[in-house]
Each structure stands twice: as C-alpha cells, then as structure tokens.
N, CA, C and O atoms as a Maestro MAE file, in Angstrom:
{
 s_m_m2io_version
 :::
 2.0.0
}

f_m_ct {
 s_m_title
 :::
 protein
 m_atom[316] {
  # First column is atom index #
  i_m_mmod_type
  r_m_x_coord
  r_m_y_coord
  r_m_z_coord
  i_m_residue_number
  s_m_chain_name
  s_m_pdb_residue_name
  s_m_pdb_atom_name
  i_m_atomic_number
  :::
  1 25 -10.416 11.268 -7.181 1 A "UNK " " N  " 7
  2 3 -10.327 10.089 -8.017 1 A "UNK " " CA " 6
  3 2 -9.002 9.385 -7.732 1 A "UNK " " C  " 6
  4 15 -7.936 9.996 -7.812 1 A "UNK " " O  " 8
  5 25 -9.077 8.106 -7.402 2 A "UNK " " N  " 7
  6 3 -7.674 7.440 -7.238 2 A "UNK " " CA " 6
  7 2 -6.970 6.926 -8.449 2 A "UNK " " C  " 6
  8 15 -7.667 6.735 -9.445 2 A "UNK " " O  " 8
  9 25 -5.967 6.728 -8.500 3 A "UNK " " N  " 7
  10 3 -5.107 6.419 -9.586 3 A "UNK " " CA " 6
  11 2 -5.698 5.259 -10.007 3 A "UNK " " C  " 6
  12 15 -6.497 4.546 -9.400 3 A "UNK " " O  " 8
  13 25 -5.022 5.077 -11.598 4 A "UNK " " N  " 7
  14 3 -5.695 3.645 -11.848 4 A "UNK " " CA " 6
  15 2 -4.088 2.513 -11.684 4 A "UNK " " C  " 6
  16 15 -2.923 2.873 -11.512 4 A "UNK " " O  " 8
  17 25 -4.460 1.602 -11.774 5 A "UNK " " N  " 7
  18 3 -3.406 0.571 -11.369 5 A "UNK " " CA " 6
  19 2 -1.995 0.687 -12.498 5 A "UNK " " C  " 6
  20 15 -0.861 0.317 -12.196 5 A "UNK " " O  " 8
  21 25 -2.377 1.262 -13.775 6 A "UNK " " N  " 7
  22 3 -1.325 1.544 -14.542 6 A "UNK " " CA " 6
  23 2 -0.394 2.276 -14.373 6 A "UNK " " C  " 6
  24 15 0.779 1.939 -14.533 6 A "UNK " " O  " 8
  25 25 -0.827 3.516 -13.983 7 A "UNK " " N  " 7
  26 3 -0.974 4.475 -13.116 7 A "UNK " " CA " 6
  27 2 -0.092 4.071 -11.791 7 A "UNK " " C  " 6
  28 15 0.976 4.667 -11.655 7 A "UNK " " O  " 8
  29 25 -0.379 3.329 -11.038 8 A "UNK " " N  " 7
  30 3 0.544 3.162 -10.523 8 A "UNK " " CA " 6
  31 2 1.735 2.796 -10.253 8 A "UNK " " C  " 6
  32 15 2.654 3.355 -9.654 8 A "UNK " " O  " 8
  33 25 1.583 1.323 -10.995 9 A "UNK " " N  " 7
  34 3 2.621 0.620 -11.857 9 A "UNK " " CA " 6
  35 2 4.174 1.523 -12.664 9 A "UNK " " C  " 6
  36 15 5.376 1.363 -12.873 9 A "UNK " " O  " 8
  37 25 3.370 2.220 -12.810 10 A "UNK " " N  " 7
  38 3 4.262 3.353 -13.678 10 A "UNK " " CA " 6
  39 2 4.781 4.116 -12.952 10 A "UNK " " C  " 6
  40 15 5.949 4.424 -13.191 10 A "UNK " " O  " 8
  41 25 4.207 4.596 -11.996 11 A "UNK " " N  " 7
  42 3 5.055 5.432 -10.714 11 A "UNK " " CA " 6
  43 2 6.257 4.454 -9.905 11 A "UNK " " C  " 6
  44 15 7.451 4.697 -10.077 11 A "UNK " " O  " 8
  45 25 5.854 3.480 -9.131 12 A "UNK " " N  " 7
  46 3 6.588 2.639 -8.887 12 A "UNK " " CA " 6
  47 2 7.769 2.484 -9.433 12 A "UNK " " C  " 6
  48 15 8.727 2.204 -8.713 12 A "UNK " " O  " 8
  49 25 7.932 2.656 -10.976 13 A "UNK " " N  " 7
  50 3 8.931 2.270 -11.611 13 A "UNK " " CA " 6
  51 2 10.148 3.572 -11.959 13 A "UNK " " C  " 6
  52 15 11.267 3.538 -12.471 13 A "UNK " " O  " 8
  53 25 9.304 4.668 -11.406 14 A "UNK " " N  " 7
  54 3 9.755 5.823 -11.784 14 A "UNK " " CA " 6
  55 2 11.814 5.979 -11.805 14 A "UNK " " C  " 6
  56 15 12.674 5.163 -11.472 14 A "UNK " " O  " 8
  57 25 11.911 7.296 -12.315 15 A "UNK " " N  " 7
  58 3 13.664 7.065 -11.788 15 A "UNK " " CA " 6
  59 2 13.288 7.251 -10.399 15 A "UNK " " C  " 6
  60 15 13.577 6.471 -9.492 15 A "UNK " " O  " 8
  61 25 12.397 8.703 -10.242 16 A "UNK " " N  " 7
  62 3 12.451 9.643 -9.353 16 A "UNK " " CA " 6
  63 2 12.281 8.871 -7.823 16 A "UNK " " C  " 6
  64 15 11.678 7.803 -7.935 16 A "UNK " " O  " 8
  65 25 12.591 9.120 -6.769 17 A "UNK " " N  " 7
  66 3 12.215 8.285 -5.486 17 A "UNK " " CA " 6
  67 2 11.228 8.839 -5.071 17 A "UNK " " C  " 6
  68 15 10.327 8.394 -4.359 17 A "UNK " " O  " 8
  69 25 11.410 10.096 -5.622 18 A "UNK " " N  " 7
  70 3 9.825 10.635 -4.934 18 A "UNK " " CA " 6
  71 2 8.623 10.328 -4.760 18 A "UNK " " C  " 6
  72 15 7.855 10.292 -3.798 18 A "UNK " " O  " 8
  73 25 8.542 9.976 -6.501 19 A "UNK " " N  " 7
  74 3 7.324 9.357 -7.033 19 A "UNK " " CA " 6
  75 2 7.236 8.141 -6.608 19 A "UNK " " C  " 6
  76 15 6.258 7.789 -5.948 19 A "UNK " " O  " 8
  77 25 8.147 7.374 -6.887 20 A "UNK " " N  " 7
  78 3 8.026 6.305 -6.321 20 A "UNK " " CA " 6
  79 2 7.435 5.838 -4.400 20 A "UNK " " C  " 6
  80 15 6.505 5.125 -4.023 20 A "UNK " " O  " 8
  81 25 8.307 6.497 -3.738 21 A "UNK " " N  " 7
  82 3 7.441 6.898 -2.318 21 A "UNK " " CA " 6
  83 2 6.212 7.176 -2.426 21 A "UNK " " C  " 6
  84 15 5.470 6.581 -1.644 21 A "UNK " " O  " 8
  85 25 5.558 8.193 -3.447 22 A "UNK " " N  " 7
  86 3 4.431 8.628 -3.156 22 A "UNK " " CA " 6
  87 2 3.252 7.708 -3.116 22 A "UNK " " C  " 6
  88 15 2.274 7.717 -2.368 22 A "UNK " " O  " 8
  89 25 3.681 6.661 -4.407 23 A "UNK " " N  " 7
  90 3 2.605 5.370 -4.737 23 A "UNK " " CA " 6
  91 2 3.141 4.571 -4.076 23 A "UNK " " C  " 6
  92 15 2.697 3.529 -4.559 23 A "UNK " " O  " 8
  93 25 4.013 4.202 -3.037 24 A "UNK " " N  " 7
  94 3 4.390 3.318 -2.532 24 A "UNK " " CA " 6
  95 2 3.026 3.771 -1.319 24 A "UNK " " C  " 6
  96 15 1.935 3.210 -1.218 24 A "UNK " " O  " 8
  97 25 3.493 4.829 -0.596 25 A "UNK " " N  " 7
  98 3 2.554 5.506 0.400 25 A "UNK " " CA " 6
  99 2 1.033 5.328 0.174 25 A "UNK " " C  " 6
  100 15 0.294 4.848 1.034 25 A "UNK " " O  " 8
  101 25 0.568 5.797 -1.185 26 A "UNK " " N  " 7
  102 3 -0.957 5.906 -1.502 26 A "UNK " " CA " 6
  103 2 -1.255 4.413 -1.131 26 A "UNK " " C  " 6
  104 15 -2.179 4.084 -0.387 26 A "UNK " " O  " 8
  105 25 -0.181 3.349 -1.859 27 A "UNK " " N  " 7
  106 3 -0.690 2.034 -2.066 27 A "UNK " " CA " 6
  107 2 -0.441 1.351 0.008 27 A "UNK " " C  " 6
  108 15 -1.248 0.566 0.505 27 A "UNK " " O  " 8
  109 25 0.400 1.730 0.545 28 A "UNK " " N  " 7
  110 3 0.047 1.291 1.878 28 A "UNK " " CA " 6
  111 2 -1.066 1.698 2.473 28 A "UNK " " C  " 6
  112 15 -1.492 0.958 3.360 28 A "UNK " " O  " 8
  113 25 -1.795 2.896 2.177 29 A "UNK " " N  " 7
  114 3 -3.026 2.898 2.958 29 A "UNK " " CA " 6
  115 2 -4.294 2.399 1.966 29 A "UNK " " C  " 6
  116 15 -5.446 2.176 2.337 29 A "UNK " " O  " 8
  117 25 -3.750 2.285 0.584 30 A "UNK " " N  " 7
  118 3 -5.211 2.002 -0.365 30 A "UNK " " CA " 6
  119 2 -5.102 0.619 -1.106 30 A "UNK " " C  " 6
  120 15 -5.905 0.332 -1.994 30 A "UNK " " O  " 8
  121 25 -4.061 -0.259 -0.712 31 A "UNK " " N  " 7
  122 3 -3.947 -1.054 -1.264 31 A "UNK " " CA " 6
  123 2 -5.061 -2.396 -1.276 31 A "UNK " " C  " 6
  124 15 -5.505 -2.841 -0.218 31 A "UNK " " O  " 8
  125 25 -5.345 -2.824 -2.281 32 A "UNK " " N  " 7
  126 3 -6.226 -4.389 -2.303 32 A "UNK " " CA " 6
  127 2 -5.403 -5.769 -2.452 32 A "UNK " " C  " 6
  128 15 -4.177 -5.843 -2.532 32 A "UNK " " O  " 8
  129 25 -6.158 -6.667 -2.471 33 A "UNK " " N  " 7
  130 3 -5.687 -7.962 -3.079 33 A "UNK " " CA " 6
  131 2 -5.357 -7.254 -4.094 33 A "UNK " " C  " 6
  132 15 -4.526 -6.383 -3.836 33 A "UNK " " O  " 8
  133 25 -5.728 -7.316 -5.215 34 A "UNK " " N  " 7
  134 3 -5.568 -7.200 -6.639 34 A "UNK " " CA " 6
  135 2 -3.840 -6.423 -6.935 34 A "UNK " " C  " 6
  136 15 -3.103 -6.479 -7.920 34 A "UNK " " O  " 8
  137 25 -3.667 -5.674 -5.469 35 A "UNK " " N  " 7
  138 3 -2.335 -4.973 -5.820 35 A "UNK " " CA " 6
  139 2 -1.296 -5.676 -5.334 35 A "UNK " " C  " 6
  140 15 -0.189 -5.153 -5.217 35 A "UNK " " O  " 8
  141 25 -1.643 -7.507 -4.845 36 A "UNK " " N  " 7
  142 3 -0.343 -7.547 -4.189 36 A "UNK " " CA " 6
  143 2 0.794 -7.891 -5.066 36 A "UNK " " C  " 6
  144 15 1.900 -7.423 -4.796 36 A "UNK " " O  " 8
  145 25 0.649 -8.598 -6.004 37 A "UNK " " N  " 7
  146 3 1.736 -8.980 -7.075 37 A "UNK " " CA " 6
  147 2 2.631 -7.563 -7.303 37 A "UNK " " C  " 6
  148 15 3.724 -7.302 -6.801 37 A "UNK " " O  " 8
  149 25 2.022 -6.935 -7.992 38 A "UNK " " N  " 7
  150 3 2.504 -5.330 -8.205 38 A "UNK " " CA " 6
  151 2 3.330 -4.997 -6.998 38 A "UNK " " C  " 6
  152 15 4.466 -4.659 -7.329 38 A "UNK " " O  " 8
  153 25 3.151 -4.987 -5.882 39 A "UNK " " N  " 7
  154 3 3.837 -4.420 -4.303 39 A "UNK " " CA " 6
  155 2 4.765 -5.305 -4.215 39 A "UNK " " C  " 6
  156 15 5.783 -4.776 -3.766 39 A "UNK " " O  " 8
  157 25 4.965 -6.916 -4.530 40 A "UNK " " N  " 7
  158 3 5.750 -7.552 -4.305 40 A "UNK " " CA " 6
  159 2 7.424 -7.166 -5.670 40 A "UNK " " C  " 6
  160 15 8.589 -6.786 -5.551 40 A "UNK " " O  " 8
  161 25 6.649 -7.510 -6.616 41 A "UNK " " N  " 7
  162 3 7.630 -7.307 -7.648 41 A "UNK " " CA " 6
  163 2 8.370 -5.350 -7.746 41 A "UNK " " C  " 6
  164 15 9.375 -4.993 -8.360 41 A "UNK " " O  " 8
  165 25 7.547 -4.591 -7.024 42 A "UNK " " N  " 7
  166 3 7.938 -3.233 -6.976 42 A "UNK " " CA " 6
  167 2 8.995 -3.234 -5.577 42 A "UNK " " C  " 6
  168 15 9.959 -2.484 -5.424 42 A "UNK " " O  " 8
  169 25 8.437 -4.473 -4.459 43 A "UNK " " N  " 7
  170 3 9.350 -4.367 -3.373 43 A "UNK " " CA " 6
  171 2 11.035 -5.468 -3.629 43 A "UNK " " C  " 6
  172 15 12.101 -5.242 -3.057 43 A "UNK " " O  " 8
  173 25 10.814 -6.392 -4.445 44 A "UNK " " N  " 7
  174 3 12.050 -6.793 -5.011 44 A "UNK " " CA " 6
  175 2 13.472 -5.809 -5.640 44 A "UNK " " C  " 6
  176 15 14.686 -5.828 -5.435 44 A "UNK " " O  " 8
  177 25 12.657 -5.095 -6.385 45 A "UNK " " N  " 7
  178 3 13.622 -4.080 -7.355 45 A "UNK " " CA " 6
  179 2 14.066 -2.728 -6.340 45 A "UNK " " C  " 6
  180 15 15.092 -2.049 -6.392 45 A "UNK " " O  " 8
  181 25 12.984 -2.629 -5.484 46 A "UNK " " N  " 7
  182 3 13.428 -1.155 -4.871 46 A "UNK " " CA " 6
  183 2 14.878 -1.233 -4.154 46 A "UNK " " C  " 6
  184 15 15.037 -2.398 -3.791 46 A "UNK " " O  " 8
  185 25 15.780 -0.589 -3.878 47 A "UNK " " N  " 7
  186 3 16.893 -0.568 -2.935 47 A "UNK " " CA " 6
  187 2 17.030 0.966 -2.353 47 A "UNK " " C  " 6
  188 15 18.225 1.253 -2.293 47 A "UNK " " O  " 8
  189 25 16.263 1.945 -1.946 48 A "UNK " " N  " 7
  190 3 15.579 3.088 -0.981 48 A "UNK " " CA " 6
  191 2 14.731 2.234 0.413 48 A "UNK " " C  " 6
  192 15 13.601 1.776 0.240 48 A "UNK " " O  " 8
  193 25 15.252 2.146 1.387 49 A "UNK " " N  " 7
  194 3 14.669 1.554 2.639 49 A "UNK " " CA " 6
  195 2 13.362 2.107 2.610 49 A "UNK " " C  " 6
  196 15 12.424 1.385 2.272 49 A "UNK " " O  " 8
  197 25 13.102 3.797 3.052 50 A "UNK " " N  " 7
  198 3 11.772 4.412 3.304 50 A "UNK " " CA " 6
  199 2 10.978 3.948 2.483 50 A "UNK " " C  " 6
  200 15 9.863 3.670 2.923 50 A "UNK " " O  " 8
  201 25 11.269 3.684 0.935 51 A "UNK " " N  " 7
  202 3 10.356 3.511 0.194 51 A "UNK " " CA " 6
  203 2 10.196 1.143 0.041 51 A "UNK " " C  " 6
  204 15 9.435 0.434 -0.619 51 A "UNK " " O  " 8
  205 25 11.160 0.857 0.870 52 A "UNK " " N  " 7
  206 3 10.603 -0.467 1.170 52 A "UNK " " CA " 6
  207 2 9.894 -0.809 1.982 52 A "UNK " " C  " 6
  208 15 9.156 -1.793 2.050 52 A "UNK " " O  " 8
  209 25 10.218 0.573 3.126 53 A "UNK " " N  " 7
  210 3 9.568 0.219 3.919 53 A "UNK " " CA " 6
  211 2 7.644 0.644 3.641 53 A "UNK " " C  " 6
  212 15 6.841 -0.095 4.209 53 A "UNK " " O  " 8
  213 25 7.260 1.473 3.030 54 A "UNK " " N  " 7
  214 3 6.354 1.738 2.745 54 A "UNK " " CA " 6
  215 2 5.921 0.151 1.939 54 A "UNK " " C  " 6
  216 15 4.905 -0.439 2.307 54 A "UNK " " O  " 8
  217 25 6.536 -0.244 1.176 55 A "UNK " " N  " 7
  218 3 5.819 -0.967 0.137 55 A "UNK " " CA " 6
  219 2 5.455 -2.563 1.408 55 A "UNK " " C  " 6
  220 15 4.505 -3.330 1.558 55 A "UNK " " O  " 8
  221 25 6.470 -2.437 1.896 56 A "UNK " " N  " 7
  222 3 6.062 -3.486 3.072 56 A "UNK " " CA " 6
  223 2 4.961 -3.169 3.932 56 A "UNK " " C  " 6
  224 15 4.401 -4.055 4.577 56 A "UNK " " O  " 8
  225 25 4.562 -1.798 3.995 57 A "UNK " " N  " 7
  226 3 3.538 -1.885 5.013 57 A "UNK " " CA " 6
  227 2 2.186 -2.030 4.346 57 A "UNK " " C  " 6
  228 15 1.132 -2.179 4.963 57 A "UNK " " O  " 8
  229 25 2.327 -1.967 2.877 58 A "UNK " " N  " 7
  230 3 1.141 -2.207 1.687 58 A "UNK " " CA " 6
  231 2 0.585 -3.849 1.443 58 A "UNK " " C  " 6
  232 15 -0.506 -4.384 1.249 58 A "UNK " " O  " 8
  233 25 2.393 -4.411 1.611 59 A "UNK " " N  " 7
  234 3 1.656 -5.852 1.687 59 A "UNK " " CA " 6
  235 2 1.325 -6.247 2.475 59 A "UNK " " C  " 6
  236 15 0.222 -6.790 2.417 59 A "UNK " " O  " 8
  237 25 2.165 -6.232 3.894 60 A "UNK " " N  " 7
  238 3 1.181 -6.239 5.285 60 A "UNK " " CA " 6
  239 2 -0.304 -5.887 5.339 60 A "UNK " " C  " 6
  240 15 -1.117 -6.717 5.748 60 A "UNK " " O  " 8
  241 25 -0.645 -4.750 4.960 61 A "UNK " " N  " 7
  242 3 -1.883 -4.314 4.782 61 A "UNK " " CA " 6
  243 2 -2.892 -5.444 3.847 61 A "UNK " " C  " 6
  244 15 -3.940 -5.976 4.213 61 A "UNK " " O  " 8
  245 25 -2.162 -5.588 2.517 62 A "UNK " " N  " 7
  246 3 -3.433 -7.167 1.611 62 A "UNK " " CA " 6
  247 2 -2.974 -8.008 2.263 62 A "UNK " " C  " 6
  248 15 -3.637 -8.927 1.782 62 A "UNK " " O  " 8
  249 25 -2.307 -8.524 3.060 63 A "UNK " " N  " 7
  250 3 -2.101 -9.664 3.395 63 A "UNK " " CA " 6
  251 2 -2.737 -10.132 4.234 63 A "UNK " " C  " 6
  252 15 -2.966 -11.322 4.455 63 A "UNK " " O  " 8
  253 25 -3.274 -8.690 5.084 64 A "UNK " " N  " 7
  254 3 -4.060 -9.351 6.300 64 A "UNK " " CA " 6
  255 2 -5.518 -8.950 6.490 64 A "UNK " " C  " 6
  256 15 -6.291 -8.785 7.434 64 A "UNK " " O  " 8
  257 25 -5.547 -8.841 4.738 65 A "UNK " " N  " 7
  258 3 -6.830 -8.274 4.870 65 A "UNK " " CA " 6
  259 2 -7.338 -6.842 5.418 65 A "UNK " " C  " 6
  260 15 -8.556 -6.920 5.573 65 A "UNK " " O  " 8
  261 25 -6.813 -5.455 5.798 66 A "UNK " " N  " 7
  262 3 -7.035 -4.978 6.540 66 A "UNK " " CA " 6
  263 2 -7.683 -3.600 5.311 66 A "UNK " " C  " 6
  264 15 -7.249 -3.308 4.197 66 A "UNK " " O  " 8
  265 25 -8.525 -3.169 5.880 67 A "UNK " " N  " 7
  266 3 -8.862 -2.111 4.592 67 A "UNK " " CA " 6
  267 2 -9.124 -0.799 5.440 67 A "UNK " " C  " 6
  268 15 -8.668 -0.701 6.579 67 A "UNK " " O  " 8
  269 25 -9.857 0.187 4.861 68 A "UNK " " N  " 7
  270 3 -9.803 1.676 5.099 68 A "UNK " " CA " 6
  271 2 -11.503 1.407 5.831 68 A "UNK " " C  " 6
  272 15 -11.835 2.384 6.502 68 A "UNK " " O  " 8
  273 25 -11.967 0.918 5.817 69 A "UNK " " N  " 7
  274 3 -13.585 0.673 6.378 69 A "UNK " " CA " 6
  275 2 -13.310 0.758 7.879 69 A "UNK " " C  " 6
  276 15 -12.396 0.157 8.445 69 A "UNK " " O  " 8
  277 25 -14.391 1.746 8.592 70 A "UNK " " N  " 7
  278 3 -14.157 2.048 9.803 70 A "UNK " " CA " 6
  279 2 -14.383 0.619 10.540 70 A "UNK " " C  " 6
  280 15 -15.139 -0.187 9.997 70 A "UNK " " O  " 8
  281 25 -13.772 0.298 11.716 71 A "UNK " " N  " 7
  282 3 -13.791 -0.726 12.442 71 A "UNK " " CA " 6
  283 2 -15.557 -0.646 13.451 71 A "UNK " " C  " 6
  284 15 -16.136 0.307 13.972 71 A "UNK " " O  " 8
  285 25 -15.953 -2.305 13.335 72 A "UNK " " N  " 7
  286 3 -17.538 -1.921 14.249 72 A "UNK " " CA " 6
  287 2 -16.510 -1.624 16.043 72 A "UNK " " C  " 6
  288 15 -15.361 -1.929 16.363 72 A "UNK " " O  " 8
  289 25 -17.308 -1.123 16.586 73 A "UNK " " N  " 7
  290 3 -16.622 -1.028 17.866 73 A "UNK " " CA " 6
  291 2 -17.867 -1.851 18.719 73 A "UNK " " C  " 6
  292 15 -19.035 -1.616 18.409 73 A "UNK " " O  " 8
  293 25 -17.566 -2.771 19.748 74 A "UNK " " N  " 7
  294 3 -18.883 -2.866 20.708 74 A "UNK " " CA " 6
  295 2 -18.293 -2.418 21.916 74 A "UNK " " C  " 6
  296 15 -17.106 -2.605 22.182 74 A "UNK " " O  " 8
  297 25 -19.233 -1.731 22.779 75 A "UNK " " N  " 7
  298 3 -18.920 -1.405 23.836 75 A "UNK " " CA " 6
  299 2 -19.676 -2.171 25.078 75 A "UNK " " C  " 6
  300 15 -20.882 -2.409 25.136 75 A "UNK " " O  " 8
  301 25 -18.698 -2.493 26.039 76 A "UNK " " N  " 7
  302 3 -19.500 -3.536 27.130 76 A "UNK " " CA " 6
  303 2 -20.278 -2.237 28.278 76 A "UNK " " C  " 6
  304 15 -19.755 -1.147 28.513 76 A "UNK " " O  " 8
  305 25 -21.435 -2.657 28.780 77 A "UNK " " N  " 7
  306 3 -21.959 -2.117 29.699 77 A "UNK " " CA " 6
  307 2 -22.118 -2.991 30.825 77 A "UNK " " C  " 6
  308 15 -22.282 -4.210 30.759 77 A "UNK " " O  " 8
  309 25 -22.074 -2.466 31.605 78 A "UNK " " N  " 7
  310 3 -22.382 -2.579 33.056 78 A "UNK " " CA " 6
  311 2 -23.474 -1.848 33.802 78 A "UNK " " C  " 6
  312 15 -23.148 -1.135 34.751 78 A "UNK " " O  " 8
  313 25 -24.610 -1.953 33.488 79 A "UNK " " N  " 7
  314 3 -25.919 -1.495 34.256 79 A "UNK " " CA " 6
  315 2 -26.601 -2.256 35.615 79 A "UNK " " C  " 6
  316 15 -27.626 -1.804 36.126 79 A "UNK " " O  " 8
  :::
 }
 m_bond[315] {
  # First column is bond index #
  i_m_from
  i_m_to
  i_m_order
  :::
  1 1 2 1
  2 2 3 1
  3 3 4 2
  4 3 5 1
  5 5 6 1
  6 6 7 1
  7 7 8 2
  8 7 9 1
  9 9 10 1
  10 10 11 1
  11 11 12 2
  12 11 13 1
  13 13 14 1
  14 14 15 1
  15 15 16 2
  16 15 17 1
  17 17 18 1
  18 18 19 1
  19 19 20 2
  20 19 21 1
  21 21 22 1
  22 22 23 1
  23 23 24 2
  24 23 25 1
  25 25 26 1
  26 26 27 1
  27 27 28 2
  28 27 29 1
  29 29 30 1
  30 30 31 1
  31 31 32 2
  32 31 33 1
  33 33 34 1
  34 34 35 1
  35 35 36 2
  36 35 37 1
  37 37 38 1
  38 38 39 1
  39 39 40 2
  40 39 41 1
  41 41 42 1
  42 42 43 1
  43 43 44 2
  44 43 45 1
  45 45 46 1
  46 46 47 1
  47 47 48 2
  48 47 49 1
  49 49 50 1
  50 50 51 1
  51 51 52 2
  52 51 53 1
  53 53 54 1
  54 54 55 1
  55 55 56 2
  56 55 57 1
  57 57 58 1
  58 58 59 1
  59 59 60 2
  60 59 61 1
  61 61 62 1
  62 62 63 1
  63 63 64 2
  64 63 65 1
  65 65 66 1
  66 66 67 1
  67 67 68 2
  68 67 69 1
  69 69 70 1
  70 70 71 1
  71 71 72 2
  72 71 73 1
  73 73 74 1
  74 74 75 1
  75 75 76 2
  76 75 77 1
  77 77 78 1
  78 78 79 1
  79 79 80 2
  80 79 81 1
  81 81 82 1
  82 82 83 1
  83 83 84 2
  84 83 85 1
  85 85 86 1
  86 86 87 1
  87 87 88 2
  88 87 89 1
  89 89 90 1
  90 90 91 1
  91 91 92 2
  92 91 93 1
  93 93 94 1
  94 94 95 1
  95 95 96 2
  96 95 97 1
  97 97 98 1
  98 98 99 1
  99 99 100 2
  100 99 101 1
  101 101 102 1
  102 102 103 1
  103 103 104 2
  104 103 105 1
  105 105 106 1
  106 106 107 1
  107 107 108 2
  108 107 109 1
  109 109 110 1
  110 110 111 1
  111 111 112 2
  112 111 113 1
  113 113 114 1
  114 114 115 1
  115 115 116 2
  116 115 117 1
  117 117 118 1
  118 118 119 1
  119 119 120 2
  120 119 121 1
  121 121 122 1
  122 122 123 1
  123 123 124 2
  124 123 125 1
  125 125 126 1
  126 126 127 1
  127 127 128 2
  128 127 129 1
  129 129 130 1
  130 130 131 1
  131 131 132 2
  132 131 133 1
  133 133 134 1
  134 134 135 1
  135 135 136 2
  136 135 137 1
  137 137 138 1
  138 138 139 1
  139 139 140 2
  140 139 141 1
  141 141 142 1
  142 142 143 1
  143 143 144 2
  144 143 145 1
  145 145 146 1
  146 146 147 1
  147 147 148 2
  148 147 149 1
  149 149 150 1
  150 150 151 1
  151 151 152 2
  152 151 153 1
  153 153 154 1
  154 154 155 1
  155 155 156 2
  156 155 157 1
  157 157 158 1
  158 158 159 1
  159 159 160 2
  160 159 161 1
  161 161 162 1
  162 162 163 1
  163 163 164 2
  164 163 165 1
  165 165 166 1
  166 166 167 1
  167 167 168 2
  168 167 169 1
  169 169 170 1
  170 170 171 1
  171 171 172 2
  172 171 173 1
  173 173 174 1
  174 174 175 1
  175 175 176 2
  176 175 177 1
  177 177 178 1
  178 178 179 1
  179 179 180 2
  180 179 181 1
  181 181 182 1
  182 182 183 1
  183 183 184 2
  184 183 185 1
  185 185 186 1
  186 186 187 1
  187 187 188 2
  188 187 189 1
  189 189 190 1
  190 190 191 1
  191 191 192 2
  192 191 193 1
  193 193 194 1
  194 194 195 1
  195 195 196 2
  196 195 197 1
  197 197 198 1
  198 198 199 1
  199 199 200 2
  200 199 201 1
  201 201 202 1
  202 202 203 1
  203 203 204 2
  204 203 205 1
  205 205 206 1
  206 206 207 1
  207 207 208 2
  208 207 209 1
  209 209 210 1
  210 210 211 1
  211 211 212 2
  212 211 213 1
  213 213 214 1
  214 214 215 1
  215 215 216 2
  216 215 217 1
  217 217 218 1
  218 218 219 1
  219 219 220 2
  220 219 221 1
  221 221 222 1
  222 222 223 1
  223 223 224 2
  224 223 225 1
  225 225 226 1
  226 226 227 1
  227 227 228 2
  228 227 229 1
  229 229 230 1
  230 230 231 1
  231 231 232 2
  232 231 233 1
  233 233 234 1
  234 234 235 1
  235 235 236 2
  236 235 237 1
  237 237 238 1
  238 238 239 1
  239 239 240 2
  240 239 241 1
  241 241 242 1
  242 242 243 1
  243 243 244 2
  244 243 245 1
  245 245 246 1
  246 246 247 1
  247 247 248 2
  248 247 249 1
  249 249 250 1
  250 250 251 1
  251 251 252 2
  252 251 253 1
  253 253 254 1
  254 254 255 1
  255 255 256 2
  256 255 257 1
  257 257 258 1
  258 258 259 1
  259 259 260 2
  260 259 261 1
  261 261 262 1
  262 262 263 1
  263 263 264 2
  264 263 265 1
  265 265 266 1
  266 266 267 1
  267 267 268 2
  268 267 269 1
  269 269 270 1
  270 270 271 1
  271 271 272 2
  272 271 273 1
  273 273 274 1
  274 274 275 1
  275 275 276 2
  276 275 277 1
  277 277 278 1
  278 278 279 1
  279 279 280 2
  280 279 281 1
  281 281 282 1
  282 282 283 1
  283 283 284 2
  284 283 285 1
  285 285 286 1
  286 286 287 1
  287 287 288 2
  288 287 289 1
  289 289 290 1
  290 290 291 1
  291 291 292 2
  292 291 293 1
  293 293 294 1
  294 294 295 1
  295 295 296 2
  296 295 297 1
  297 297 298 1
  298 298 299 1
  299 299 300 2
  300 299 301 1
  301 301 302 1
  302 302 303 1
  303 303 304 2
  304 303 305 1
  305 305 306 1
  306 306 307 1
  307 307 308 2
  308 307 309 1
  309 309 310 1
  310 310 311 1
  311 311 312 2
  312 311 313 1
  313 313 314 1
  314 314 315 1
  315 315 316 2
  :::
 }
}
C-alpha cells in the first residue's frame, strides 16, 4: 500500500533527514501531477543536497510526464 499524500507531506517536513530522504526517494520514482506543488514547496525549504537532489529528480519526473508504466518497445525487422 503506498502512502497517502498526508502521509507524505508529513514526512517531508520531518526533523529527521532520513525520513525526509525516504519520501523524497518514494516520491521520485512514484510521483504524479497531483504531487508537484508538494515537491516544489518541500524542495524550497530543504537545505540537505541528497535530499534536493532527490526531490528534483521527482519534479523532473511530473514534469515530464514520465511514470512507472513499462515503455511499448517496437522492434525494426529486416526480413
């Protein structure tokens, strides 16, 4: 079961950096539209690089649209 957005919100804000990394991390590979406000205002306040850098690779990720759905592949033949 994935966290719910409060849930995350709340980690983000944590003292701990840990926690904070951890939902920074979950949210770079699981992140949606719906999370970018949250990633932005969590990447303002942070001052831990690893954990900016994570939150940057979350908005990169909604920003460009990119999700966890396997990619179609086509393959060219030559017969």
């Amino acid at each position: 079961m994935s966290p719910s957005v409060e849930t995350l919100h709340r980690r983000l804000k944590s003292e701990s950096a840990k926690v904070r990394l951890e939902a920074a991390r979950y949210l770079a590979e699981h992140a949606g539209p719906q999370d970018e406000e949250l990633l932005r205002e969590a990447l303002a306040r942070e001052r831990i690089q690893w954990i900016r850098t994570a939150l940057r690779r979350a908005i990169a990720r909604v920003s460009s649209g990119t999700t966890n759905e396997p990619l179609e592949q086509s393959i060219d033949r030559d017969d």
